[in-house]
PAPA-290429 format. One record per residue (C-alpha): x, y, z; residue number from 1. Coordinates in steps of 0.2 Angstrom, whole numbers. Each point is the difference from the previous one (the first is absolute). Layout:
REM PAPA-290429
X:Y:Z:NUM
...
This chain:
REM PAPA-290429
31:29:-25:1
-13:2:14:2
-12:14:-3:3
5:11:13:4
-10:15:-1:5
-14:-12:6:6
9:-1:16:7
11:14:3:8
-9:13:8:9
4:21:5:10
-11:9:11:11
6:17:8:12
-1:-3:17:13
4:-15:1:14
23:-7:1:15
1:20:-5:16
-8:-4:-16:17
13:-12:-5:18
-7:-18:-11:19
-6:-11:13:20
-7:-19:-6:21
-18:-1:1:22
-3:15:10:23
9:-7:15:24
13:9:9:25
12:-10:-8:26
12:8:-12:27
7:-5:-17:28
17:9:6:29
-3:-12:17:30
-2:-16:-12:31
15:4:-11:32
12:4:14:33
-4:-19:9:34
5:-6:-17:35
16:10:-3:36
4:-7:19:37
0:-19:-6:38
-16:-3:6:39
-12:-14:-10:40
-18:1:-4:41
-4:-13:10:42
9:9:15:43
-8:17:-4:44
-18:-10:-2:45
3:-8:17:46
5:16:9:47
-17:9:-8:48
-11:-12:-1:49
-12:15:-9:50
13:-3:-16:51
-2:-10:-14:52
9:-8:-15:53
-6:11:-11:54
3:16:10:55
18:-3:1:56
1:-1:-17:57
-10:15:-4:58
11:10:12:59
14:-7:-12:60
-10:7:-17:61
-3:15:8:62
18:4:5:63
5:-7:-19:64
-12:12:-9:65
3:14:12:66
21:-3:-7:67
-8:-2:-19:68
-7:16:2:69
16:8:8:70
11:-7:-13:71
-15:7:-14:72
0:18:8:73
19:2:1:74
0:-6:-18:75
């Protein structure tokens, strides 16, 4: 699993404070929801040349410890 917390980044005034990748004004919520609409790495790579591989999949880890921890809390 990709080390996300390398890449995942939160500052206040920036996306309203929301997890961005690498301090750009690119959101993790962005990334996922081009995913959840069927679009490929490679597609999302091309259409933001800024993104890479690896911060694809950190958006992904991110998301699926941000639900481990949901799922923990409800517990």
């Amino acid at each position: 699993m990709s080390d996300y917390k390398k890449l995942i980044t939160v500052e206040p005034g920036k996306r309203g404070g929301r997890p961005c990748v690498r301090g750009m004004r690119i959101a993790v919520a962005d990334v996922l929801g081009w995913l959840a609409a069927g679009m490929s790495h490679a597609e999302i790579i091309s259409d933001f040349p800024e993104l890479t591989e690896e911060d694809i999949l950190a958006c992904l880890a991110f998301a699926a410890d941000r639900e481990q921890l949901t799922q923990t809390a409800s517990s």
